[in-house]
C-alpha positions, 0 to 999 in steps of 0.5 A: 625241750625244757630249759635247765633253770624251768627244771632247776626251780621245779626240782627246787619246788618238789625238795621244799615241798617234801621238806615240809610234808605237803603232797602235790595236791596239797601244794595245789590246793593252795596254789589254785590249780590242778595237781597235774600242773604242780607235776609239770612245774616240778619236771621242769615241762611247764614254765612257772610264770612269775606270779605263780611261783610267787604262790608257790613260795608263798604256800611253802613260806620261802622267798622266791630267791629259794627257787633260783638258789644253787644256779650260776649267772648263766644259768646252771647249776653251780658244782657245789651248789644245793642240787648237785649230788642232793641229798635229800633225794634219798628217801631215807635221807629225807625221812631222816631229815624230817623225823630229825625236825620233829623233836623239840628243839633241846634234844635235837640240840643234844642229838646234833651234837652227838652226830657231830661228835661221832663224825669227827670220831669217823674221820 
């Protein structure tokens, strides 16, 4: 049985590396292992040791903290916290994400704003 923050940092590994793009192998390329084990770590079955996840964060470039973000003192996931109802599960919401980190940064700018205002619109 695994343990609630082994499954909260892998899912925490899976979401960053779809953020970025990188598949499995990619991510386990970098690391050094088998792409087996980066699927182990993201299920939360195997433990990710202290080293390796400082690998991990290294090839996705967030600090380790990144990993733990959205857990309460004892160990579980905050009601608010990144996880919980996530998002970015949505593979729609994913590639809406990414696609929206794709333009230039002037007209992501603009469209931002006009999301923001057609929102406030909405409500």
């Amino acid at each position: 049985m695994s343990h609630p923050v082994d499954e909260h940092v892998g899912k925490r590994v899976r979401h960053r590396r779809w953020m970025v793009g990188m598949t499995q192998q990619q991510l386990a390329d970098r690391v050094g292992i088998k792409f087996q084990q980066i699927q182990k770590y993201e299920t939360g079955m195997n433990r990710v040791s202290a080293s390796r996840l400082w690998d991990i964060a290294e090839a996705l470039t967030v600090p380790v903290s990144f990993f733990f973000e959205g857990l309460d003192e004892d160990g579980g996931v905050l009601q608010d916290g990144v996880l919980q109802g996530d998002i970015l599960s949505d593979k729609e919401a994913l590639e809406l994400v990414r696609s929206y980190y794709a333009i230039p940064e002037n007209q992501r700018r603009r469209l931002f704003d006009l999301a923001r205002v057609l929102s406030d619109d909405a409500a």
